[in-house]
N, CA, C and O atoms as a GROMACS GRO file, in nm:
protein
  216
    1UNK      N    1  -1.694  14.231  -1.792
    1UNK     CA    2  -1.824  14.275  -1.842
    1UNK      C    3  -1.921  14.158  -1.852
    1UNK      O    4  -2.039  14.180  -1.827
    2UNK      N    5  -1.883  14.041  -1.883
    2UNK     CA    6  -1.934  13.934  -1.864
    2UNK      C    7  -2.022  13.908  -1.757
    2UNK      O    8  -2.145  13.910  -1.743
    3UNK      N    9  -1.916  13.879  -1.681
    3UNK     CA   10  -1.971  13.858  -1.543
    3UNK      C   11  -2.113  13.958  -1.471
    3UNK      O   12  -2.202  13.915  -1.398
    4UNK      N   13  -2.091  14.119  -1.527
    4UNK     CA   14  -2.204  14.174  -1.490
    4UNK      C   15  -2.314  14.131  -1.614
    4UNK      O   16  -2.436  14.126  -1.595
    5UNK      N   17  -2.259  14.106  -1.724
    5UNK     CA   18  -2.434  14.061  -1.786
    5UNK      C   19  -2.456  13.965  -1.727
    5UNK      O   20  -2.555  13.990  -1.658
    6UNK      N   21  -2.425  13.866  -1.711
    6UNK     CA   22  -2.447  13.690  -1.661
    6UNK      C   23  -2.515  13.765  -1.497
    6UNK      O   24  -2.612  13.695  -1.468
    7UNK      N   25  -2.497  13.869  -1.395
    7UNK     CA   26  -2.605  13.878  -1.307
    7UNK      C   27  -2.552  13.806  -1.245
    7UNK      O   28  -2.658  13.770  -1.193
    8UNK      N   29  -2.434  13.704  -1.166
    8UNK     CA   30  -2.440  13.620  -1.137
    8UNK      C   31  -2.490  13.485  -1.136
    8UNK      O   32  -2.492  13.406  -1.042
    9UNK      N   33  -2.534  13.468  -1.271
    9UNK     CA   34  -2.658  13.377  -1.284
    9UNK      C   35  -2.807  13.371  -1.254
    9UNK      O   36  -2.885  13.279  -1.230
   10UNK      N   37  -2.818  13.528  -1.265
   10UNK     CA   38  -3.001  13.551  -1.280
   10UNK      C   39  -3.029  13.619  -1.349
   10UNK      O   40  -3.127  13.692  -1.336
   11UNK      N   41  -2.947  13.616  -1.453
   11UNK     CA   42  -2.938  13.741  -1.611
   11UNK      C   43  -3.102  13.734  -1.619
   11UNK      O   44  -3.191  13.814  -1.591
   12UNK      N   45  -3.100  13.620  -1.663
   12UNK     CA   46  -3.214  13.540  -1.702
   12UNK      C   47  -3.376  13.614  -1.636
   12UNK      O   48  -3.483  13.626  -1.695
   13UNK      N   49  -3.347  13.645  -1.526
   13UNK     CA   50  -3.447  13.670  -1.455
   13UNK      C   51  -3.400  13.830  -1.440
   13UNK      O   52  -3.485  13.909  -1.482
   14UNK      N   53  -3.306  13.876  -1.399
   14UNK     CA   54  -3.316  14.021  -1.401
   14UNK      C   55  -3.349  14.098  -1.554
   14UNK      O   56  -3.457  14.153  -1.572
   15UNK      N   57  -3.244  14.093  -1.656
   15UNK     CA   58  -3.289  14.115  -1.747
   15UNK      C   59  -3.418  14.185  -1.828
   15UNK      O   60  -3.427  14.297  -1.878
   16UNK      N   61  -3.536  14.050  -1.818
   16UNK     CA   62  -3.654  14.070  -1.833
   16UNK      C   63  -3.721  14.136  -1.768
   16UNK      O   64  -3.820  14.187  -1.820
   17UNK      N   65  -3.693  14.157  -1.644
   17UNK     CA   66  -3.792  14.249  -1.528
   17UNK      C   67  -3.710  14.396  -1.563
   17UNK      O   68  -3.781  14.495  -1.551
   18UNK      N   69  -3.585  14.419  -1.600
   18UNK     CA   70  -3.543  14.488  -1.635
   18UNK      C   71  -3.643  14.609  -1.762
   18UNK      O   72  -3.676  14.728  -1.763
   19UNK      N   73  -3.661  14.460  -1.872
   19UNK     CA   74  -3.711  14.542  -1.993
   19UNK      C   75  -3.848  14.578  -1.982
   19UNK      O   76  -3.901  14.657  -2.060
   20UNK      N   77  -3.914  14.516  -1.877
   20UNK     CA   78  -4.055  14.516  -1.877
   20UNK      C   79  -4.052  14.645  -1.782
   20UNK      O   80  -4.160  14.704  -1.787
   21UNK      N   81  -3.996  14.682  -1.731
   21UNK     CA   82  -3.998  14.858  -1.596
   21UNK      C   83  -3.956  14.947  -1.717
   21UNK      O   84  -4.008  15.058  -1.704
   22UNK      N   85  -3.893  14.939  -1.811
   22UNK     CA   86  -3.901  15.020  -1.935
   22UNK      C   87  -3.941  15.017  -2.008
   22UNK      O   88  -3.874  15.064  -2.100
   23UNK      N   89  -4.042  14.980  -2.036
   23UNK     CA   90  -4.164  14.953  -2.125
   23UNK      C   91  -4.306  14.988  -2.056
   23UNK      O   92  -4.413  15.022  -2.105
   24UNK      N   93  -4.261  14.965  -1.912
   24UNK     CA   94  -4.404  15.008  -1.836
   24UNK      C   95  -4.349  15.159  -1.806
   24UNK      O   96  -4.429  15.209  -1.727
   25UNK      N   97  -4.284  15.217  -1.825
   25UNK     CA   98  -4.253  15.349  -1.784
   25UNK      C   99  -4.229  15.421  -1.904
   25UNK      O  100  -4.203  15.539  -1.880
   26UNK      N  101  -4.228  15.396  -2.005
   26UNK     CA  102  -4.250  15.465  -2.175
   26UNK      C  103  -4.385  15.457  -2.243
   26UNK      O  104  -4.425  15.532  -2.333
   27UNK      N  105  -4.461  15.339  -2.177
   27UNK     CA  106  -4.632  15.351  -2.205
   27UNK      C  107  -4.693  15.467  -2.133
   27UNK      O  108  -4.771  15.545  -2.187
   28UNK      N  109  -4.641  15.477  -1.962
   28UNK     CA  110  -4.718  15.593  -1.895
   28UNK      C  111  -4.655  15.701  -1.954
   28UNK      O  112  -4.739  15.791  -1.960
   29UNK      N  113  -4.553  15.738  -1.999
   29UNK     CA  114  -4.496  15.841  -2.029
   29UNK      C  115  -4.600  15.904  -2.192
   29UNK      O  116  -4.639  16.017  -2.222
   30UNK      N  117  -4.610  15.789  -2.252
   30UNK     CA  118  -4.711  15.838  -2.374
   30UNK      C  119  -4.840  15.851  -2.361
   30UNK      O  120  -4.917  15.928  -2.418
   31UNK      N  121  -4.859  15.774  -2.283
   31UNK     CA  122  -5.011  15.788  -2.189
   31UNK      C  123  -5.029  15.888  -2.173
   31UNK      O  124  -5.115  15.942  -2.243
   32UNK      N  125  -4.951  15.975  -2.060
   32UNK     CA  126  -4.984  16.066  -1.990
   32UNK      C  127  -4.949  16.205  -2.115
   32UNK      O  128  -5.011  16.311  -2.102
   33UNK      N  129  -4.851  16.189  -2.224
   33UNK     CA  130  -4.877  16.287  -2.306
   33UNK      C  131  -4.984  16.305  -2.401
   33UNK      O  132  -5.014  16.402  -2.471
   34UNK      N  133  -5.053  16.152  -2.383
   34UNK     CA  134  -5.139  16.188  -2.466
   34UNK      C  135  -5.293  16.220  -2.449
   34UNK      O  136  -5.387  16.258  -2.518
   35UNK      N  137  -5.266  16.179  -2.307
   35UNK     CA  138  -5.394  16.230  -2.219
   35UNK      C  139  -5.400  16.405  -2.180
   35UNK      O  140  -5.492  16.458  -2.117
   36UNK      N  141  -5.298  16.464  -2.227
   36UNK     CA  142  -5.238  16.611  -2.192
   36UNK      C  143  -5.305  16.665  -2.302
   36UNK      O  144  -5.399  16.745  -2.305
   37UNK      N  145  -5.242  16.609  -2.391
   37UNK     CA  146  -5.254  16.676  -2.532
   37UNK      C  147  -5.459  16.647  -2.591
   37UNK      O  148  -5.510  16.736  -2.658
   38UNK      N  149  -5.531  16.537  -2.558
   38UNK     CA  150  -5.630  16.536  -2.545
   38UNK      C  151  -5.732  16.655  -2.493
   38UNK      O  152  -5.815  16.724  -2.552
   39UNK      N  153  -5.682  16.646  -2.343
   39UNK     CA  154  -5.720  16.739  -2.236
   39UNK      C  155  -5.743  16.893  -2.267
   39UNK      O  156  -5.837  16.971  -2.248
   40UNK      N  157  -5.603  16.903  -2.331
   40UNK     CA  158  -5.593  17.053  -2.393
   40UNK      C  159  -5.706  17.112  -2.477
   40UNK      O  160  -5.788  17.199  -2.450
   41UNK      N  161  -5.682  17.032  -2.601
   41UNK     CA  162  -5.802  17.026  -2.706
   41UNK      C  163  -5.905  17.042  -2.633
   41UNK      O  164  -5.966  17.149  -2.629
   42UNK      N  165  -5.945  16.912  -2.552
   42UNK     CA  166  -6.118  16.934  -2.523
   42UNK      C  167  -6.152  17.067  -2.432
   42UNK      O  168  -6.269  17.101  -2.415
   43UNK      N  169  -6.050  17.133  -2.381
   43UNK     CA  170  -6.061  17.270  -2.275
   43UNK      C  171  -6.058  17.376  -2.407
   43UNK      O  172  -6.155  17.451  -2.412
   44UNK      N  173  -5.936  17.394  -2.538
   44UNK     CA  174  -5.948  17.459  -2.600
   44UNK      C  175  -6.072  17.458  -2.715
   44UNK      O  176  -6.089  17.563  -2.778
   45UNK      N  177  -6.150  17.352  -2.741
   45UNK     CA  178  -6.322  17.354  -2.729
   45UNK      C  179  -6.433  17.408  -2.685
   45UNK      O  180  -6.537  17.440  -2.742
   46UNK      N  181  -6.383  17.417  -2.530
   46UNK     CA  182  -6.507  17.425  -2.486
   46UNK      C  183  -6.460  17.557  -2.467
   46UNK      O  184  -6.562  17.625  -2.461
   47UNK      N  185  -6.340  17.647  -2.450
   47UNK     CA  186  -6.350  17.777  -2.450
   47UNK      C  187  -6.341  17.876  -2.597
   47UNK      O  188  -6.319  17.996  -2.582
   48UNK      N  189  -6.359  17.824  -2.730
   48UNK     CA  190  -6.387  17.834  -2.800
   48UNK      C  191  -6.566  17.866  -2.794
   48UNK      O  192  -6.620  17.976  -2.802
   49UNK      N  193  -6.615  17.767  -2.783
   49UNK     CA  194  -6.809  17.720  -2.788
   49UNK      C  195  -6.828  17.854  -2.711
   49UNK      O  196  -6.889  17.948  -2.761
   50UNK      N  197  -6.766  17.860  -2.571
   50UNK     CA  198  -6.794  17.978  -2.472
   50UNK      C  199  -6.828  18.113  -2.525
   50UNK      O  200  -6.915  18.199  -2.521
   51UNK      N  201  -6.689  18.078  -2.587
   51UNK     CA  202  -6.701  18.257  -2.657
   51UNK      C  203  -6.793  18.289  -2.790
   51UNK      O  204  -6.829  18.396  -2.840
   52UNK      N  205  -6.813  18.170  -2.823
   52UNK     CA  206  -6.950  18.195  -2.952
   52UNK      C  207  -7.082  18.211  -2.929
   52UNK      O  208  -7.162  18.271  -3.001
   53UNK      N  209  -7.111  18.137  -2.790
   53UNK     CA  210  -7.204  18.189  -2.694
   53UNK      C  211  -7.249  18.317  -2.626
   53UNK      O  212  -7.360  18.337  -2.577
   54UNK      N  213  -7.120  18.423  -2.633
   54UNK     CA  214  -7.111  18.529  -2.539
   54UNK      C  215  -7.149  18.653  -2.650
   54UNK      O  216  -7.155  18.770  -2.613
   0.00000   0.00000   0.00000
């Protein structure tokens, strides 16, 4: 088990590129829910306004 953390001797360097592709892929992931959940709202707004209009 060693031997696979140690990377052969580029732990060092895999590792980190490791944690940083999961960290850049859990930001878009909240990103994009929270750009959803935004989205929603401002559509369930404006079809709200619509119908107070009508």
């Amino acid at each position: 088990m060693s031997e696979f953390l140690s990377m052969g001797g580029y732990a060092a360097y895999v590792w980190p590129a490791y944690g940083l592709t999961l960290v850049v892929i859990v930001w878009n992931i909240i990103g994009a829910r929270r750009l959803l959940a935004r989205s929603r709202e401002d559509a369930r707004r404006r079809l709200e306004m619509r119908g107070e209009e009508a």
